[in-house]
C-alpha positions in Angstrom: 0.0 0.0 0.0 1.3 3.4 -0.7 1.9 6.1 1.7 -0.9 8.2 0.2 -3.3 4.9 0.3 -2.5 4.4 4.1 -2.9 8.0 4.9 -6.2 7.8 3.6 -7.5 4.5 5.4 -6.0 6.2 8.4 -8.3 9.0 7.8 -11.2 6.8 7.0 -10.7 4.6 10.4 -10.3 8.1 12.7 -13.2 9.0 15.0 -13.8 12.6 14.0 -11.9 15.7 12.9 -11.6 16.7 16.1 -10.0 13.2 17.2 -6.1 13.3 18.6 -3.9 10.4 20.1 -5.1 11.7 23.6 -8.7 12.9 23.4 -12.1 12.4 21.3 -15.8 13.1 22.1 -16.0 10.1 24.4 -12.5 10.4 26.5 -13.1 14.4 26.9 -15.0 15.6 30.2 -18.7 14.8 29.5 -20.9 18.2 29.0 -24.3 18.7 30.8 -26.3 17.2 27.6 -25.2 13.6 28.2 -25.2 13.7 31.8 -28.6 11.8 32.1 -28.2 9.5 34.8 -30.0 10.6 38.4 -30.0 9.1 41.4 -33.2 7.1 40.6 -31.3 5.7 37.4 -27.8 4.5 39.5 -30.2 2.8 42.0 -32.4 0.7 38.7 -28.4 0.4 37.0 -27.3 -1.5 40.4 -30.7 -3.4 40.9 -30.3 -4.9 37.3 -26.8 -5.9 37.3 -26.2 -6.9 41.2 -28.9 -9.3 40.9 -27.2 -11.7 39.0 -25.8 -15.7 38.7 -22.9 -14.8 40.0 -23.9 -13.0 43.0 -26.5 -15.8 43.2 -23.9 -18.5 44.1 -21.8 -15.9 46.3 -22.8 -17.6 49.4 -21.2 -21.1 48.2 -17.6 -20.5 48.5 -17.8 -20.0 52.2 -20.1 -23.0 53.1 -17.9 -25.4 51.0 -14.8 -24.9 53.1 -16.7 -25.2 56.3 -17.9 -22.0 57.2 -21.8 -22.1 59.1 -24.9 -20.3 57.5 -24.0 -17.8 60.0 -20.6 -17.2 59.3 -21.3 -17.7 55.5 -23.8 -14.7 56.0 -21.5 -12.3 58.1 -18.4 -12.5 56.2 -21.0 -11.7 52.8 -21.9 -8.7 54.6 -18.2 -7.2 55.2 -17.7 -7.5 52.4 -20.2 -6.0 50.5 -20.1 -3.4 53.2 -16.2 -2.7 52.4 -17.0 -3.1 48.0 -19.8 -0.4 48.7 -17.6 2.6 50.5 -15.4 1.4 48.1 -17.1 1.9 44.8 -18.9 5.1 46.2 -15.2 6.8 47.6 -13.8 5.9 44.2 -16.3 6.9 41.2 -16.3 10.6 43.4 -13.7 11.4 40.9 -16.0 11.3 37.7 -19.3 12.5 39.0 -17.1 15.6 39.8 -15.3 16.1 37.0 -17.5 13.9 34.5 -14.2 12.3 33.3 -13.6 8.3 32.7 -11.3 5.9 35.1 -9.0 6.3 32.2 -8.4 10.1 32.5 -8.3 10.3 36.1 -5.6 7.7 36.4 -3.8 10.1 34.5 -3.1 12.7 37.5 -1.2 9.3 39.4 0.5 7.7 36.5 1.2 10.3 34.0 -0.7 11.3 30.5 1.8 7.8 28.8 1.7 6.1 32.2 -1.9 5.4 32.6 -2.1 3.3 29.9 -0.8 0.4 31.9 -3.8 0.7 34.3 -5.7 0.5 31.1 -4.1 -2.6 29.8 -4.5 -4.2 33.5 -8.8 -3.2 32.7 -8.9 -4.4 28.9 -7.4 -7.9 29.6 -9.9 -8.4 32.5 -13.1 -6.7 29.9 -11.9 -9.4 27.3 -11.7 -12.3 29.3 -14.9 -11.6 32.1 -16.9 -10.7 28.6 -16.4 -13.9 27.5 -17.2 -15.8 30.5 -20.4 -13.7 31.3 -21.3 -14.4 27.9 -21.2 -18.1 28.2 -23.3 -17.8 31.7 -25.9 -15.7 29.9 -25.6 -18.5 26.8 -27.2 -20.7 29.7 -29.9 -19.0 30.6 -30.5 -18.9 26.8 -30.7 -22.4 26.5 -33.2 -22.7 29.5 -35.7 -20.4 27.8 -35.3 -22.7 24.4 -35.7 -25.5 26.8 -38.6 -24.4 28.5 -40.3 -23.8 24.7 -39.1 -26.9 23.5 -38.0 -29.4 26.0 -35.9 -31.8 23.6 -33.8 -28.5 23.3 -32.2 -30.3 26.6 -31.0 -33.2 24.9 -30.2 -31.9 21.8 -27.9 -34.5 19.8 -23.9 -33.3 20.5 -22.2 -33.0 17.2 -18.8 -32.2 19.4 -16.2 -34.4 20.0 -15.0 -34.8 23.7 -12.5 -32.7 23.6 -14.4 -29.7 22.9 -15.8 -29.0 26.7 -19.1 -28.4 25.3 -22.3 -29.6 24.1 -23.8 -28.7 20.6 -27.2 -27.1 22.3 -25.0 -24.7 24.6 -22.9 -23.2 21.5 -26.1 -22.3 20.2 -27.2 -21.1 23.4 -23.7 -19.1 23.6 -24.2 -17.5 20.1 -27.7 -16.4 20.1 -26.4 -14.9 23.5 -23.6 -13.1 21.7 -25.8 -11.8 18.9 -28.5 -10.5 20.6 -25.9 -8.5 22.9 -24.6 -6.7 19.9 -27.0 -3.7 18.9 -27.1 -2.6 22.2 -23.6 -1.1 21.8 -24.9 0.9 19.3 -26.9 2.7 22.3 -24.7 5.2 24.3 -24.8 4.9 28.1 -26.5 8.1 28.3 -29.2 5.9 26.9 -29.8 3.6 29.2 -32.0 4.5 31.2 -35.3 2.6 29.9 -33.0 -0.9 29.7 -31.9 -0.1 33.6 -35.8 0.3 35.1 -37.2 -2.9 32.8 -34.3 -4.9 33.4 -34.2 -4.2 37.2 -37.7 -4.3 37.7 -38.2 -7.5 35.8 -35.1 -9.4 37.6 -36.2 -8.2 41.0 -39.9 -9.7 40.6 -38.0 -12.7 39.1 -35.7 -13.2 42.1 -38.3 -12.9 44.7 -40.6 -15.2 43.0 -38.2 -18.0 42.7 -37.0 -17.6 46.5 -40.8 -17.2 47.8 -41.9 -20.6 45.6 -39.1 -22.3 47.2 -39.6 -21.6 50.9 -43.2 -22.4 50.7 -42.9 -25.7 48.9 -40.2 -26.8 51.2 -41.7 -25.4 54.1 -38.5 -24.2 55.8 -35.0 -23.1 55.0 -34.1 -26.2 54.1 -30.7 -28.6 55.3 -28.2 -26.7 53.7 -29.4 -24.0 56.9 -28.7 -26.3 59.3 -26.2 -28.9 58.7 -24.2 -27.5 55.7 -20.7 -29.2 56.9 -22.8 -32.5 56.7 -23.4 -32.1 53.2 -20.6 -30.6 52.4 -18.9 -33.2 53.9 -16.4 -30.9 55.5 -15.3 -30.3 59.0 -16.5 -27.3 61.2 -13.8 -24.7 61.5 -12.4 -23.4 64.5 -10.0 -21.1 65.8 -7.3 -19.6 63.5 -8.0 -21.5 61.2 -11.5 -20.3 61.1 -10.4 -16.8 61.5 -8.7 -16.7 58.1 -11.4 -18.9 56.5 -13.4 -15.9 56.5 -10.5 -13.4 55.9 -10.3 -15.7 52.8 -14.0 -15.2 51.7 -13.9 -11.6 52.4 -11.3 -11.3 50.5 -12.8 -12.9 47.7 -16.2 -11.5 47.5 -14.0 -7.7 47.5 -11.9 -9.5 45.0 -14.7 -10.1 42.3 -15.8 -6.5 42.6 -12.3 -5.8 42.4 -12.7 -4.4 38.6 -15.8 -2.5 39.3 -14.4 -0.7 42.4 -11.2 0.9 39.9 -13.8 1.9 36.8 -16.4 3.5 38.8 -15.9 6.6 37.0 -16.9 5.2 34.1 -20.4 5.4 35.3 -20.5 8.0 37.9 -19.1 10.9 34.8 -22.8 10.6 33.6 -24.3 12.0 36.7 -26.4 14.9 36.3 -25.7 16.7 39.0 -22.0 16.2 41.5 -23.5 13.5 44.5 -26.0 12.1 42.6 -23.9 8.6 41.8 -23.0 8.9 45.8 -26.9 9.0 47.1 -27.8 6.5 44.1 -25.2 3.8 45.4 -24.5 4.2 48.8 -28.2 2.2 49.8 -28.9 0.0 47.1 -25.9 -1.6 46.3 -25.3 -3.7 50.1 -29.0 -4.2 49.7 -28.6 -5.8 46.2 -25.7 -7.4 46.6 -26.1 -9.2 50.1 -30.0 -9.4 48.9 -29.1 -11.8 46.2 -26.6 -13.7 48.8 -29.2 -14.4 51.1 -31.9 -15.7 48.9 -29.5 -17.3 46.4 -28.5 -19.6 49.8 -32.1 -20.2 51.2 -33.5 -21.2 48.6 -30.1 -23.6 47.1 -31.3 -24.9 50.3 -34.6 -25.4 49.7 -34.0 -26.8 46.8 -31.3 -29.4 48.2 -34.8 -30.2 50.2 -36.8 -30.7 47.2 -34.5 -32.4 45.2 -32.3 -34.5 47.0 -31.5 -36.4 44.5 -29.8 -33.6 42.3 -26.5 -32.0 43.3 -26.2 -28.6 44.9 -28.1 -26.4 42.7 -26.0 -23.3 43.4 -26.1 -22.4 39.8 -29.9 -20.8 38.5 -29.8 -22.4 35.2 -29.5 -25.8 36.7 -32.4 -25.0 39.6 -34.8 -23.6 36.3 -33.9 -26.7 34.6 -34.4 -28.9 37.4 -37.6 -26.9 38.3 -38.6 -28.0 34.8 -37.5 -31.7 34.4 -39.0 -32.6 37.9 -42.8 -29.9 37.6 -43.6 -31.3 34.3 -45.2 -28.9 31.3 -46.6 -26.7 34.0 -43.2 -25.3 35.1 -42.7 -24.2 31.6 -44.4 -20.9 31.5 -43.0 -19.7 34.8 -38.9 -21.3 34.0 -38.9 -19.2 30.8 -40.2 -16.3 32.6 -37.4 -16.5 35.6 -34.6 -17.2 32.4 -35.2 -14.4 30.6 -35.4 -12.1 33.6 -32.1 -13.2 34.7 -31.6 -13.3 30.7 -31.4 -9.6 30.7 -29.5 -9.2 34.1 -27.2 -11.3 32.5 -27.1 -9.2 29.4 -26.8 -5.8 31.7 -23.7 -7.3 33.3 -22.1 -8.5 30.2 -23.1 -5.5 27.7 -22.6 -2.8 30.5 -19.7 -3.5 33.0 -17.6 -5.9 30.8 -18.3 -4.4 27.1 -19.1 -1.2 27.4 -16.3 -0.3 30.6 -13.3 -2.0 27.9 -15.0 -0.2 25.1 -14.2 3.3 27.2 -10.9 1.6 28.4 -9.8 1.5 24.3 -11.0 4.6 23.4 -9.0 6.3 26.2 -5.9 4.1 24.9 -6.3 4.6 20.9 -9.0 7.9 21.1 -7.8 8.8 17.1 -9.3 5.6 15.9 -11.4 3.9 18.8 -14.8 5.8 20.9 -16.8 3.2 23.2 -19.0 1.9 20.2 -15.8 0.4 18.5 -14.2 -0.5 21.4 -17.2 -2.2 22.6 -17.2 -4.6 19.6 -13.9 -5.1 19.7 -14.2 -6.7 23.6 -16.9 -8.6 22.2 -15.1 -10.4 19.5 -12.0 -11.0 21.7 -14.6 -12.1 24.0 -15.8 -14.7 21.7 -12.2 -16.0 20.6 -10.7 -16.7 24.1 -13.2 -19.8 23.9 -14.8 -19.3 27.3 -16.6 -22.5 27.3 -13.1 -24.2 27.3 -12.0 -21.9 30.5 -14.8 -22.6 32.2 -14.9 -26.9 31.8 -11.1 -27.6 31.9 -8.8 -24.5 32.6 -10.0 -24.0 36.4 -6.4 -22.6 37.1 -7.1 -20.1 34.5 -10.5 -18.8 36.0 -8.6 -18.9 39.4 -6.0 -16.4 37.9 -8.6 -13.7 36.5 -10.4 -14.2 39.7 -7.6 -13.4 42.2 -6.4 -10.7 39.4 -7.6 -8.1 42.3 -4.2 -8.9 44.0 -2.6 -6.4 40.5 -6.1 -4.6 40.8 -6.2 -3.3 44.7 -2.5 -1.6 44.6 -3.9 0.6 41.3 -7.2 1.5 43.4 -5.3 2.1 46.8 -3.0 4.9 44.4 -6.0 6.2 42.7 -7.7 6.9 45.7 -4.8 8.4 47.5 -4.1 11.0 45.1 -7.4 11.7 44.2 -8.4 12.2 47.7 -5.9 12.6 49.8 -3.0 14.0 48.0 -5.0 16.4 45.9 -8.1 16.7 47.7 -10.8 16.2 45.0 -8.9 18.9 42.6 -7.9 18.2 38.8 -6.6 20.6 36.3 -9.2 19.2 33.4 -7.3 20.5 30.7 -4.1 19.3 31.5 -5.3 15.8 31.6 -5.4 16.1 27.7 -1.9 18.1 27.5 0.7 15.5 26.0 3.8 17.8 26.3 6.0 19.0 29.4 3.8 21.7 30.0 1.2 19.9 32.1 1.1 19.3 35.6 0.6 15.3 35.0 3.4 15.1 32.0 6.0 14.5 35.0 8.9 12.4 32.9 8.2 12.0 29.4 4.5 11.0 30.4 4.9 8.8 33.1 4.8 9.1 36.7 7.9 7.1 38.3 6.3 6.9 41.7 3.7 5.1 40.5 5.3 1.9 39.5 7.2 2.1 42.3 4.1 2.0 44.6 2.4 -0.8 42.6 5.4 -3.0 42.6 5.5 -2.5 46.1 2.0 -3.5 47.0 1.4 -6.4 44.5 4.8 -8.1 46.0 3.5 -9.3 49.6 0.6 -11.1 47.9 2.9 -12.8 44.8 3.8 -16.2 46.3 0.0 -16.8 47.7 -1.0 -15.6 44.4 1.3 -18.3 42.4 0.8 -21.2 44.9 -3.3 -20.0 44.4 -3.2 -20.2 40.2 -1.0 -23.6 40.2 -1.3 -25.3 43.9 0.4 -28.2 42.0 3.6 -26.9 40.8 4.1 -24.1 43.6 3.9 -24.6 47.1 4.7 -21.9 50.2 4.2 -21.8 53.7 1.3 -21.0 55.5 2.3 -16.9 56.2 2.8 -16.3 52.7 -0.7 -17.7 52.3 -2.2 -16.2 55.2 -0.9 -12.4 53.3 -2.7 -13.5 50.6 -5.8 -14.1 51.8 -5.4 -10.4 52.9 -4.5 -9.4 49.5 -6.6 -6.6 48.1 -6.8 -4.8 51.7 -2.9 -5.3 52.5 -2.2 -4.2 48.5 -4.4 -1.3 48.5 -3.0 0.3 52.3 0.4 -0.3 51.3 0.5 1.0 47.5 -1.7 4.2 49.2 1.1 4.7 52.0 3.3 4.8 49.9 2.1 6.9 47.2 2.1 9.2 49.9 5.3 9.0 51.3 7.1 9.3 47.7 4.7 12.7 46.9 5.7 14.0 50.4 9.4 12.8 49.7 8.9 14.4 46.1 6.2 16.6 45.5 4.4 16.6 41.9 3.8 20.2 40.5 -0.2 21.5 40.2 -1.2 19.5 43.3 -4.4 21.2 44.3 -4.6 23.4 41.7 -7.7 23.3 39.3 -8.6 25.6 35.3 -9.5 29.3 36.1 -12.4 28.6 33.7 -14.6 25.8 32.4 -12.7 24.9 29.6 -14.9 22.0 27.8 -17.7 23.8 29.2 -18.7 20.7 31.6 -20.3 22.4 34.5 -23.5 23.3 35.3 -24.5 26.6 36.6 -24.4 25.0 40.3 -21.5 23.3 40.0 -19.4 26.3 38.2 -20.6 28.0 41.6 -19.2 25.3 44.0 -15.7 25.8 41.4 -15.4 29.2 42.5 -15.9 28.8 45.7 -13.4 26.2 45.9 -11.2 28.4 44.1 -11.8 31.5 46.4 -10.8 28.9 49.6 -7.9 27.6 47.8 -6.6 31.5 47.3 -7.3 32.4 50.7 -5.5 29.1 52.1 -2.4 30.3 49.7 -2.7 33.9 51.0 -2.3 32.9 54.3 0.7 30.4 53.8 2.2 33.1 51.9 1.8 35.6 55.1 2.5 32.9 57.9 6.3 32.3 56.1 7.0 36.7 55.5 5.6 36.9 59.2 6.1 33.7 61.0 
């Protein structure tokens, strides 16, 4: 191709005129037009993606290595208690200054130096889309099941090395088709997708845990005697202790992703506060909610069923629901599938999809906005083959699941300068200044304190993390373990100390200092007035240093 030919695809392929290696429409800070989402909407966005599978089953891990109902219940709670001051402390940043995860990493790590916290997010969007896609697949087949029953025992045209049955491919693809033209929407847009989704999944999830309590009658033997069934031992002591520093862990660990891109969601807040007030209730009740009925009624239907194994997983209770009600289940099993259907979809589409699609359009803004980078998460998606991670690579799934011990250091430096080093104050415009002259250019775009801090909270949790991912090849002792299990706290305090030491040590320029004007015109009347006041204090407080060192 000639240089004249490839100048012209490149101009073909870029986002708009207005498009540079740093910034386009969907990277910039967002202005008041597509700032639609109110509290009302962040409290339907959290009801229709925390009710989900996955938080379904959440209660499992801790009841198959011995924990009690009780115990199982309490150490759910922390942590969804800790993932919700989390996420709300952390997407602060955007429903401020109406800027992605992506731009606000780059007051930490440098305008070049962000992009490694971007890399860390795409890999996890790739492979989570994938897997989420081959859950929702699932529930897919259920509703073609539940239509037409032989759709269970479809004749497999895969050999046995494939790790998957002929009916669930289908299942997968219909999935991964149907997902598609919603990326055309932008997420200023869904609204109307949030409120059906949530309400529908919500009457869904109550109806399946109310049917099961009342045709068992109580909460079932999983309540009661879960070791016996289990066939575990009851935990005591220390040993008990970090059992349930484990599972904290955990749950914070598969949240993990969410907690770093909250800004992401929280930049399309109408007004400053609104993503705070919209979060701060309805996620621990979402989140512990689907806990707590996913376990009573896995319970119940250990009670009903005793026959079939755990039935931690919905798609196997709807199916069993089915196989053992007869044609009268039919009507209500498609109904619960395709309300979880398009839970599944919201988690998928929304916080795998969409959150890489922003991710690549902050990393390649000339050629890539969400829409493009969505599609190109959902293709990846589909070529990792997530139906073989998921039936034969469990070391694999391990890995991306304990990723948070990389993901906690990035959100314990993000936070700390954010908040605490620069107390809640950005200098928007140069965020998007790729030369020496900004405040965040530091050397040649990237931040050296930053890697330093990251290194030094990932190490403690490295040998856990290795012996974790391949328990057969690596083996440590029991401390090294033990600081793994504490992993995404211990990572995030220790990268956030030391951020803080090395910016005391050091000082970056610009800290605290924010534009004398609303440059991308992103503010609202209001909150150009809070600006200015915030400006005025900022004055004062450097009038006053200035006088307390000529006058000491």
């Amino acid at each position: 191709m000639s240089l004249a030919g490839l100048g012209l695809l490149l101009r073909v392929l870029t986002v708009s005129s207005d498009a540079s290696p740093y910034q386009n429409a969907d990277v910039l800070p967002l202005p008041p037009s597509r700032r639609t989402w109110s509290k009302k909407i962040f409290a339907f966005f959290w009801v229709s993606t925390a009710i989900n599978i996955a938080e379904w089953s959440g209660a499992s891990a801790g009841l198959a290595i011995g924990l009690t109902v009780g115990q199982a219940i309490a150490v759910n709670l922390i942590s969804t208690l800790i993932i919700t001051l989390a996420l709300v402390i952390n997407g602060h940043g955007g429903g401020k200054w109406h800027v992605p995860f992506a731009v606000i990493n780059r007051a930490a790590w440098g305008i070049r130096g962000s992009w490694f916290a971007l890399l860390n997010r795409i890999i996890l969007s790739c492979c989570w889309y994938g897997v989420e896609g081959w859950y929702g697949g699932q529930m897919v087949k259920i509703m073609i099941g539940a239509i037409w029953p032989s759709f269970y025992h479809m004749k497999n045209t895969f050999g046995p090395g494939a790790a998957m049955e002929t009916n669930e491919f289908i299942s997968f693809i219909i999935f991964w088709i149907v997902s598609l033209p919603i990326f055309l929407l932008k997420p200023e847009h869904y609204r109307i997708p949030a409120v059906v989704s949530s309400v529908v999944v919500t009457i869904a999830a109550l109806a399946i845990f109310i049917w099961a309590l009342a045709k068992q009658g109580n909460a079932g033997p999983l309540w009661s005697r879960p070791q016996e069934i289990y066939g575990v031992p009851k935990l005591e002591g220390a040993q008990l202790s970090w059992a349930m520093m484990r599972i904290i862990t955990s749950g914070i660990g598969g949240w993990a992703g969410g907690i770093l891109y909250q800004s992401d969601f929280s930049r399309y807040a109408i007004n400053s506060g609104d993503q705070m007030w919209g979060q701060i209730f309805i996620i621990p009740v979402c989140l512990f909610g689907s806990n707590l009925l996913g376990l009573i009624t896995t319970s119940c239907a250990w009670g009903l069923y005793p026959d079939e194994p755990l039935l931690w997983r919905l798609y196997d209770l709807l199916q069993a629901i089915q196989e053992h009600g007869g044609n009268g289940t039919r009507a209500a099993v498609f109904f619960a599938a395709f309300a979880f259907f398009l839970s599944q979809m919201s988690v998928n589409v929304v916080a795998c999809g969409v959150v890489g699609g922003m991710d690549l359009a902050a990393l390649l803004p000339r050629f890539l906005n969400i829409r493009r980078g969505s599609f190109i998460i959902a293709i990846i998606g589909i070529c990792i083959n997530p139906w073989r991670i998921l039936n034969t690579a469990n070391s694999f799934i391990s890995a991306i699941s304990a990723y948070a011990v990389f993901l906690g250091p990035l959100t314990g430096i993000m936070v700390a300068d954010y908040h605490i080093l620069r107390r809640r104050r950005l200098k928007l415009s140069h965020l998007y200044l790729p030369n020496p002259a900004s405040d965040y250019w530091f050397w040649h775009g990237l931040n050296w304190r930053a890697p330093v801090a990251w290194v030094l909270g990932v190490f403690p949790s490295m040998p856990g993390f290795a012996a974790s991912v391949t328990p057969a090849s690596v083996q440590v002792n029991s401390g090294w373990t033990h600081v793994y299990y504490m992993s995404w706290l211990l990572s995030f305090f220790i990268s956030g100390t030391v951020w803080m030491l090395l910016n005391t040590l050091c000082p970056p320029p610009g800290v605290g200092e924010v534009d004398g004007k609303d440059v991308y015109g992103t503010f609202g009347p209001a909150e150009e007035e809070d600006m200015k006041e915030d400006m005025k204090e900022r004055e004062e407080l450097k009038l006053q240093m200035s006088v307390s060192q000529l006058y000491p």
